[in-house]
MOPAC internal coordinates of N, CA, C and O (Angstrom, degrees):
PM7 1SCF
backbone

  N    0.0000 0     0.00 0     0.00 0    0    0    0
  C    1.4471 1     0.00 0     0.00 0    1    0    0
  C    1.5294 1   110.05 1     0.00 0    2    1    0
  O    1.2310 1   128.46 1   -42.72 1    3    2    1
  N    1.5001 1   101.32 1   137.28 1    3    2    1
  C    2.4527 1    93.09 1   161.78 1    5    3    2
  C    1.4094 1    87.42 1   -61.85 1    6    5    3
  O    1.2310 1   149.75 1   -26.12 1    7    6    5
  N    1.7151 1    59.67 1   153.88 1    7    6    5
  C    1.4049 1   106.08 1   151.20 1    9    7    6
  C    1.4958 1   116.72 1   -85.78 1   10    9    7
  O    1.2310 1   113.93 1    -0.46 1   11   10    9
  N    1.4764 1   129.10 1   179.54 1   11   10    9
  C    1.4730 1   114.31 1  -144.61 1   13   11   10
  C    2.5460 1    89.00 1   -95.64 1   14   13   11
  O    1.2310 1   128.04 1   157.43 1   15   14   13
  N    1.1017 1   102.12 1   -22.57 1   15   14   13
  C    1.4593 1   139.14 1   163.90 1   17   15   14
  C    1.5453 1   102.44 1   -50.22 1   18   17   15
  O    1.2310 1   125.32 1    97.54 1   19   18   17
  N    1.1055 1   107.39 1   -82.46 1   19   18   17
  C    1.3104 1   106.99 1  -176.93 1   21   19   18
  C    1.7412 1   115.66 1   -72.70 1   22   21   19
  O    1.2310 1   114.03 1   173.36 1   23   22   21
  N    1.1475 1   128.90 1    -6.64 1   23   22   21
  C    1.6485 1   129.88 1   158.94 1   25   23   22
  C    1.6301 1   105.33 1   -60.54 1   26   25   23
  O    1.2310 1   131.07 1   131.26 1   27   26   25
  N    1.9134 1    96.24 1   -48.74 1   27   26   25
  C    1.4895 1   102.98 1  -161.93 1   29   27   26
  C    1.5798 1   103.14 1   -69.63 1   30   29   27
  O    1.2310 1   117.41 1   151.27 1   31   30   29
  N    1.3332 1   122.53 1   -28.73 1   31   30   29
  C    1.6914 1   107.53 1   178.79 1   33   31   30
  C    1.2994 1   120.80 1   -83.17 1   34   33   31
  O    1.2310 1   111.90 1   146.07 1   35   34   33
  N    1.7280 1   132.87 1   -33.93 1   35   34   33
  C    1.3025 1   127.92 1   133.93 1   37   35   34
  C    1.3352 1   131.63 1   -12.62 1   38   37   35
  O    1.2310 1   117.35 1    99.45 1   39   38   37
  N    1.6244 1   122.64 1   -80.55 1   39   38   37
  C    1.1277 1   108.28 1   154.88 1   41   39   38
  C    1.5896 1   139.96 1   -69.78 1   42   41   39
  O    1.2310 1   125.43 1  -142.60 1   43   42   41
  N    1.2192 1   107.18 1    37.40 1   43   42   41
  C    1.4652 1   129.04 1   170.97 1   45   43   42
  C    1.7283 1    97.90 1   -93.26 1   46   45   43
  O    1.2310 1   132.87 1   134.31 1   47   46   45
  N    0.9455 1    92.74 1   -45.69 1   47   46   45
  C    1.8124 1    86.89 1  -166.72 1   49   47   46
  C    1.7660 1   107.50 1   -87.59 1   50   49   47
  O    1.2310 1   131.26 1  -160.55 1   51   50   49
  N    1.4507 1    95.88 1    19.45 1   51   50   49
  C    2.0178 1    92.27 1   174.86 1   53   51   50
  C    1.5505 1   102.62 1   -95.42 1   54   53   51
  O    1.2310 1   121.66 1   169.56 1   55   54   53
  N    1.7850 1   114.44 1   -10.44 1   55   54   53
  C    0.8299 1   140.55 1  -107.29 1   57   55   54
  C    2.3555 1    78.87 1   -95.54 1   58   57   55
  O    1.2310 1   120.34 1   -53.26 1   59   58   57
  N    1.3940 1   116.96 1   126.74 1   59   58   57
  C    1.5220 1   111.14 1  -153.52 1   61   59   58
  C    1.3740 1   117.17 1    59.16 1   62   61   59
  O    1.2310 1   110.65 1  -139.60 1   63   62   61
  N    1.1471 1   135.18 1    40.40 1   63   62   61
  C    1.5210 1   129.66 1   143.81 1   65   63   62
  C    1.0584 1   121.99 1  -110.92 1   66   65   63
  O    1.2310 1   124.09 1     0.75 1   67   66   65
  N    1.0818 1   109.75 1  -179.25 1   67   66   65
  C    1.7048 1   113.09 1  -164.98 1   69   67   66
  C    1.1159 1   112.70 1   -89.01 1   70   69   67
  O    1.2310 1   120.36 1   165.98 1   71   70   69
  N    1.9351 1   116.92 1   -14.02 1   71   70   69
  C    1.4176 1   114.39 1   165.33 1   73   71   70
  C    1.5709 1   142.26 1   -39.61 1   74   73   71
  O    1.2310 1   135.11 1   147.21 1   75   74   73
  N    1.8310 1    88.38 1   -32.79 1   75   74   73
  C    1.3285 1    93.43 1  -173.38 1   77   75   74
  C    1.7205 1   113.74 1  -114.26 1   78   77   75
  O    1.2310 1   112.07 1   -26.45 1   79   78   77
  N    0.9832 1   132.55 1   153.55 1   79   78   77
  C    1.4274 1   128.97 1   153.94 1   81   79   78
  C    1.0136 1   129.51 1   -39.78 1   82   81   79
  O    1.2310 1   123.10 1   -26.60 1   83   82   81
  N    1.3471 1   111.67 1   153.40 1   83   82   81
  C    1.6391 1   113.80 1  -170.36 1   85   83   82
  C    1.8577 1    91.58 1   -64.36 1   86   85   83
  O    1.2310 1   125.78 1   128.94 1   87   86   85
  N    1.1344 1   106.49 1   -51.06 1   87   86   85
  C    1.6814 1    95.88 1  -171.54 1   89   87   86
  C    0.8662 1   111.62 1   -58.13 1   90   89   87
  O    1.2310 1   111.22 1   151.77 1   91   90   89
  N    1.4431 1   134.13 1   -28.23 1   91   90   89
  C    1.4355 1   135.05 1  -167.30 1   93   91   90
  C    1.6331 1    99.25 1   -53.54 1   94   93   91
  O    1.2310 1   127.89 1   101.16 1   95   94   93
  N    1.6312 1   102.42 1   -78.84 1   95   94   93
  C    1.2412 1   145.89 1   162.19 1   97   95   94
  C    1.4543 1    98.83 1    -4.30 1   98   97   95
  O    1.2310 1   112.71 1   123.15 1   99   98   97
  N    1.6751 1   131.38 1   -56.85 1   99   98   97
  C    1.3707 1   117.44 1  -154.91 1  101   99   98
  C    1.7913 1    85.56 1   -93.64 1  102  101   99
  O    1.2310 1   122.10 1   150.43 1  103  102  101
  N    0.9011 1   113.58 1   -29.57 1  103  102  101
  C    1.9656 1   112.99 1  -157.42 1  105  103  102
  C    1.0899 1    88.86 1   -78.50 1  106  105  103
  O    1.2310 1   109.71 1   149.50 1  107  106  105
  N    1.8115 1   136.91 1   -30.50 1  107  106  105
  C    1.6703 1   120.79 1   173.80 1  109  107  106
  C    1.4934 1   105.84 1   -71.74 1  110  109  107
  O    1.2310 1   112.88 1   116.61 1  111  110  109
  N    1.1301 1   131.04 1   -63.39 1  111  110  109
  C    1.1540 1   143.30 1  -164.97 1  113  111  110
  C    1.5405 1   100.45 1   -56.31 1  114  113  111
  O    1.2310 1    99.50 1   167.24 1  115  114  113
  N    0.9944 1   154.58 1   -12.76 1  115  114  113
  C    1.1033 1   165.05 1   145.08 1  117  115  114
  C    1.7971 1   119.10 1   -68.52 1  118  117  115
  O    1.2310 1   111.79 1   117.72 1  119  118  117
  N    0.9419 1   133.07 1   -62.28 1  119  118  117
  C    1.3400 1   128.98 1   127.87 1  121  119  118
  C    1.1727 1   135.62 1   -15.52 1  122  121  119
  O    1.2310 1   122.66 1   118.64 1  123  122  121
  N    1.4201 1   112.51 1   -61.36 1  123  122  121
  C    1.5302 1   118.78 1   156.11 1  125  123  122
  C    1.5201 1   135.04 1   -38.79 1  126  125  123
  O    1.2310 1   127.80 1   148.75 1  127  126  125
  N    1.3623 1   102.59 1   -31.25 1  127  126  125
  C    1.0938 1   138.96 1  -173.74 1  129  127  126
  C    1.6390 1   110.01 1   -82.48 1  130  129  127
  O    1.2310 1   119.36 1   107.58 1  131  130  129
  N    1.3794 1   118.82 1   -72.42 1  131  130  129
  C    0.9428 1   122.94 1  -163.04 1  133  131  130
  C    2.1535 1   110.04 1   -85.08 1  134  133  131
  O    1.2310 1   125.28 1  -172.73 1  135  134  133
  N    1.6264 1   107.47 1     7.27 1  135  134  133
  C    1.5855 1   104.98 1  -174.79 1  137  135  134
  C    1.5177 1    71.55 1  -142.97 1  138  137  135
  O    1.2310 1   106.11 1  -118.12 1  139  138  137
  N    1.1040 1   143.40 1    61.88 1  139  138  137
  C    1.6431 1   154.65 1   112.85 1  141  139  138
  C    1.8076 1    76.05 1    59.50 1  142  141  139
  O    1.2310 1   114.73 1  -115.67 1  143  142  141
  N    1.2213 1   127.59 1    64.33 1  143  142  141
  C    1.7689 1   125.94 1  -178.54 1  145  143  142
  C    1.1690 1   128.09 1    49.21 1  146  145  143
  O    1.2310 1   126.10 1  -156.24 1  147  146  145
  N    1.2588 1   105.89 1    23.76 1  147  146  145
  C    1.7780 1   111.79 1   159.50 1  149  147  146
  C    1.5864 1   109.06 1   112.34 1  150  149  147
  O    1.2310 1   123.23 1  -171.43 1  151  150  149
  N    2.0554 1   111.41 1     8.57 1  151  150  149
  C    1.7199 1   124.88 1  -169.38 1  153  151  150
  C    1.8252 1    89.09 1   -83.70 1  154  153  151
  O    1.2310 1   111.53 1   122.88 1  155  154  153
  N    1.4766 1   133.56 1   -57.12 1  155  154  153
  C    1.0797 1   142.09 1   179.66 1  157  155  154
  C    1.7404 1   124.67 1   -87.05 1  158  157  155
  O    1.2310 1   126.29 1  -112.30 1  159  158  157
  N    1.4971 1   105.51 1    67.70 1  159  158  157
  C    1.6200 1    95.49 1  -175.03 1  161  159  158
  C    1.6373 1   111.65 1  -104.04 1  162  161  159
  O    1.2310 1   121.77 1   179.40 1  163  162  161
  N    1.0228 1   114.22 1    -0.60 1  163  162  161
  C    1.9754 1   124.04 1   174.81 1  165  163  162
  C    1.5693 1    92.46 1   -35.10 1  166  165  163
  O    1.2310 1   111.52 1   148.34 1  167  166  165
  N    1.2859 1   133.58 1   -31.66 1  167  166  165
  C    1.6086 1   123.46 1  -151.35 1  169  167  166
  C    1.4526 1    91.85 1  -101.60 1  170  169  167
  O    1.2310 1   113.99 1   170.97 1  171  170  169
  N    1.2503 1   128.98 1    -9.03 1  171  170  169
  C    1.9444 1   108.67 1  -157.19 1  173  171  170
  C    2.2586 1    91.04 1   -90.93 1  174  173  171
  O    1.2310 1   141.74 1   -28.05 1  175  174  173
  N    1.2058 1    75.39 1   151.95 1  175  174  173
  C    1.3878 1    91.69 1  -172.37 1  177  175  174
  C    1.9307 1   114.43 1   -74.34 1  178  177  175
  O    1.2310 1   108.52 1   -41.25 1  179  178  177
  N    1.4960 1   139.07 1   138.75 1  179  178  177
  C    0.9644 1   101.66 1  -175.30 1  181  179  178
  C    1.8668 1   125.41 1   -90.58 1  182  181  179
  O    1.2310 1   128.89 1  -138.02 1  183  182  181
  N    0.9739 1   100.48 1    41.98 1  183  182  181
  C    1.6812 1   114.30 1   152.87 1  185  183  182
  C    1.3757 1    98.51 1  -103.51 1  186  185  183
  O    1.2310 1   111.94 1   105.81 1  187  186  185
  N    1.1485 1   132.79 1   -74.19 1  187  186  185
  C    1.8110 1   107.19 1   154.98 1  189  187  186
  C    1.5310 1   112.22 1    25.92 1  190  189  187
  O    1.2310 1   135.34 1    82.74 1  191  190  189
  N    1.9432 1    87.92 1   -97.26 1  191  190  189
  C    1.2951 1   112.65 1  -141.98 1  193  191  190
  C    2.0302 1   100.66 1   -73.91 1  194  193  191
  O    1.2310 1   120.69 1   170.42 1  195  194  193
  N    1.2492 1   116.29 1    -9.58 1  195  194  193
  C    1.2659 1   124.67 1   166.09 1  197  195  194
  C    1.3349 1   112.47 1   -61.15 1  198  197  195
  O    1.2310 1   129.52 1   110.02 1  199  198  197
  N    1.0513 1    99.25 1   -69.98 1  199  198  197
  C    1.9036 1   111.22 1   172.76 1  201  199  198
  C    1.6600 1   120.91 1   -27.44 1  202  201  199
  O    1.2310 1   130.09 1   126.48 1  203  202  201
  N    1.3260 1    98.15 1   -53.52 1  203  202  201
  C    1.6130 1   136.31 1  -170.52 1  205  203  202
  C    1.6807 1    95.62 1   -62.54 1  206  205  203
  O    1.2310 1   117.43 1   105.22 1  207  206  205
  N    1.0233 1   122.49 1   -74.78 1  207  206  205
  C    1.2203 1   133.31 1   169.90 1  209  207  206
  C    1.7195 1   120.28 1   -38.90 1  210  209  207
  O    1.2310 1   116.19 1   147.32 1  211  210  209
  N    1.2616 1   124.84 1   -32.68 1  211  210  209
  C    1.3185 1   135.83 1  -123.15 1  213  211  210
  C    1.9469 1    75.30 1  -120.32 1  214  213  211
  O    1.2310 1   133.87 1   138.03 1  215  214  213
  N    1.0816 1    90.78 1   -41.97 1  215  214  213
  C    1.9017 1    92.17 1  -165.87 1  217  215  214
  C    1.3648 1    94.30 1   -95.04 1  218  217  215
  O    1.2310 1   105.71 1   146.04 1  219  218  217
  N    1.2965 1   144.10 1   -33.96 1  219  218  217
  C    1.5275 1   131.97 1   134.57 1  221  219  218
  C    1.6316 1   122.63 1   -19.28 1  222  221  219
  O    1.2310 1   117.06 1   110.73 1  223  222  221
  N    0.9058 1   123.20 1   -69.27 1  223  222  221
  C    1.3309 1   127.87 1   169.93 1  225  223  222
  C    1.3004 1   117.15 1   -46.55 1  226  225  223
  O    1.2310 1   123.06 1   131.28 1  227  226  225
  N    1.2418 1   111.73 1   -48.72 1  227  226  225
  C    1.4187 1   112.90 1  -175.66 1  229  227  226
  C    1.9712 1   127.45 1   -76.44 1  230  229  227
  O    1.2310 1   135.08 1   162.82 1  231  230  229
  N    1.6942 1    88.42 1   -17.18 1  231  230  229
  C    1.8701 1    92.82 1   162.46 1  233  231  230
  C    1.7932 1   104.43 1  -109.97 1  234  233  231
  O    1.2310 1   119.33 1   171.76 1  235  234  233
  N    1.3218 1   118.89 1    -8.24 1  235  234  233
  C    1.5703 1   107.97 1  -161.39 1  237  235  234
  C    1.4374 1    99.26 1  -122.81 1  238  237  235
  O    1.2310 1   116.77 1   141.70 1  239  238  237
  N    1.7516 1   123.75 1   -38.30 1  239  238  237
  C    1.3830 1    89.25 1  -158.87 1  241  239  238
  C    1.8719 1    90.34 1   143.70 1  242  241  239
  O    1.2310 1   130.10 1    21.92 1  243  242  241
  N    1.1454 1    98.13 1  -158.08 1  243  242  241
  C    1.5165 1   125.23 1   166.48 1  245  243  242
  C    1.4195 1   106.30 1   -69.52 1  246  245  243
  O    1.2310 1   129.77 1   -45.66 1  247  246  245
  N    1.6357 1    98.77 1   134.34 1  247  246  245
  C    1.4129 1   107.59 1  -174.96 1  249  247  246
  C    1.4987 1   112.13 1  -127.30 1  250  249  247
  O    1.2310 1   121.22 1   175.48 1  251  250  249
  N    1.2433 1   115.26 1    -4.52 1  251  250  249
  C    1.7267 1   111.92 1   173.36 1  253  251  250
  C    1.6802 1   120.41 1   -28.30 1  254  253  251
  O    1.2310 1   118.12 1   -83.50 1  255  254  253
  N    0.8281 1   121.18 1    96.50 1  255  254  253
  C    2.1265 1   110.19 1   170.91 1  257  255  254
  C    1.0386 1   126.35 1   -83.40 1  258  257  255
  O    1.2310 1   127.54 1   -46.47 1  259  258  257
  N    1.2324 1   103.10 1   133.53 1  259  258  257
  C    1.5792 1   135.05 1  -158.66 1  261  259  258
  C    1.5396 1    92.60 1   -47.00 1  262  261  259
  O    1.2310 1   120.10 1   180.00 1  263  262  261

């Protein structure tokens, strides 16, 4: 399984495509932002990390972290 890190740098690179929603799009990129691509995530909140997971699942699959 990812780790919650490695979901967040994956969906780093959807990051301006058309895969995702504009909301998607700003709430990753923002995230992205603030856990330097998924190296610093101790700070995301877990409604955060729900979200995070939730839009994982929905382009990849299974989202449990390791």
């Amino acid at each position: 399984m990812k780790s919650l890190g490695q979901m967040i740098d994956q969906l780093d690179g959807m990051l301006g495509t058309k895969d995702l929603t504009q909301w998607e799009d700003q709430f990753l990129t923002h995230i992205s932002e603030d856990t330097s691509c998924g190296i610093n995530t101790g700070q995301l909140t877990e409604k955060q990390v729900a979200v995070i997971e939730r839009i994982y699942r929905k382009h990849f699959g299974d989202a449990e972290p390791a």
